[in-house]
N, C-alpha and C positions, 0 to 999 in steps of 0.2 A: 112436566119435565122441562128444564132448562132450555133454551133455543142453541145447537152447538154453534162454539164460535172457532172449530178448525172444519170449515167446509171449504172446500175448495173447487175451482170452475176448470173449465178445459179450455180457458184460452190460450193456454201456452202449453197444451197437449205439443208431446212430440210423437210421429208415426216415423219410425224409419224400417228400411225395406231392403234386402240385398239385392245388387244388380247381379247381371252375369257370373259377376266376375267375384262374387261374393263379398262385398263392400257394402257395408250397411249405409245407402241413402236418406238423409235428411229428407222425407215428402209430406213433412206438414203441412205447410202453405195455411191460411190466413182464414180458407175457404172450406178444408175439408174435415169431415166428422170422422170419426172411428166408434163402432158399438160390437164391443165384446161380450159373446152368449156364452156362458156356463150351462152345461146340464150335464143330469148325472140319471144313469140307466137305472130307475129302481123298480125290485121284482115284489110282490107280494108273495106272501105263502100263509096259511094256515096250521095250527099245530092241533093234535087231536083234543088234547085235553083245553085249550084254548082257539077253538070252530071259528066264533060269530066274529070275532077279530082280527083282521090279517095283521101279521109282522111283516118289517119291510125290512128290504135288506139292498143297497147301493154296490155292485157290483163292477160297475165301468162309469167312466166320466167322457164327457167328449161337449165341445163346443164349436162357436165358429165365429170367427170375425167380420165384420160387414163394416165400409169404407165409403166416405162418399168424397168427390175430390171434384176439382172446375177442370173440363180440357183445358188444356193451355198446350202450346207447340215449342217450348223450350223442352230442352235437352235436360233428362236427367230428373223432371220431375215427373208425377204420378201416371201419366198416360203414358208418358215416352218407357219408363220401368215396363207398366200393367201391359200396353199392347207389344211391347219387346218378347215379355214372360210370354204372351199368351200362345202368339206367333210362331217363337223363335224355338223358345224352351219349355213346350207343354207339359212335359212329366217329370220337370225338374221342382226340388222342392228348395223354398228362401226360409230364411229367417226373418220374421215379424217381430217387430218390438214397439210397444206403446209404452210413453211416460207420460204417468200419470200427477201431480198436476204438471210438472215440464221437464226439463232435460238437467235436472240438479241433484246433487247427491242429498239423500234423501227420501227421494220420488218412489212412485209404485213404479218398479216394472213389470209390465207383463211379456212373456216372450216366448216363441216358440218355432219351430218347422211348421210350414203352412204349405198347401199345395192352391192354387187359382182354382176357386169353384168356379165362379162364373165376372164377368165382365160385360155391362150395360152401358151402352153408349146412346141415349135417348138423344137423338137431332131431331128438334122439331123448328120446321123452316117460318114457322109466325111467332116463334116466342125469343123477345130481346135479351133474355138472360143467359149469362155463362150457362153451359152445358154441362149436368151435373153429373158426373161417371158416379156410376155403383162400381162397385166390389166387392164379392166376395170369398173369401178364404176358409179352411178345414182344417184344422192341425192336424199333423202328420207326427206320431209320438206325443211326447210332452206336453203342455201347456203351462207353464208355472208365473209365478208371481214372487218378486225378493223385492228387494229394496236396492236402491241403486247407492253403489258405495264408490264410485270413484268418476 
């Protein structure tokens, strides 16, 4: 097989995030990952006249998103949103949207209502490097995938 020559990298991934006030924030930043999980609920069952094989059958979908981002103490980017959300507005649900490779018409998007699973903030007082937040997210309804056309 041919080596593909439309592969493309996540350097110019965009993550953005709505605040409070429902304004989808730019919180890509330079530093942070995003990995979107797919899965889908599949059941098996047997048929009488077909025993020794089960049939499968996919009934529910559901995923989650997982985020990694540097603290940083500016206003408006990933920690300032994630410890706002976590704090402020615990049962409230945002809109999540990743573009996939960047913020141009064309790009994958994926998007959806996300509720904060959980928020890891690892300080460790001997280690020199930026402090990497976890995050992660559930969707809440939806999860879909288009193409960004405007």
């Amino acid at each position: 097989m041919p080596q593909s020559t439309t592969l493309i990298t996540a350097c110019e991934a965009h993550i953005r995030l709505d605040n409070d006030a429902g304004t989808p924030i730019d919180i890509s930043g330079s530093s942070n990952a995003v990995e979107i999980g797919l899965a889908q609920d599949i059941s098996a069952f047997y048929t009488m006249y077909r025993g020794r094989m089960p049939l499968r059958n996919s009934a529910r979908e559901d995923g989650s998103v997982r985020m990694q981002a540097v603290y940083s103490v500016t206003a408006n980017e990933s920690i300032d949103l994630l410890t706002d959300w976590y704090f402020n507005h615990p049962n409230t649900r945002r809109t999540l949207s990743v573009y996939l490779p960047d913020y141009t018409i064309g790009s994958d998007a994926y998007s959806g209502e996300v509720l904060l699973e959980s928020l890891s903030i690892p300080a460790v007082a001997d280690d020199p490097n930026a402090i990497p937040v976890q995050a992660t997210f559930l969707p809440s309804g939806a999860w879909t995938k288009a193409t960004k056309a405007t």
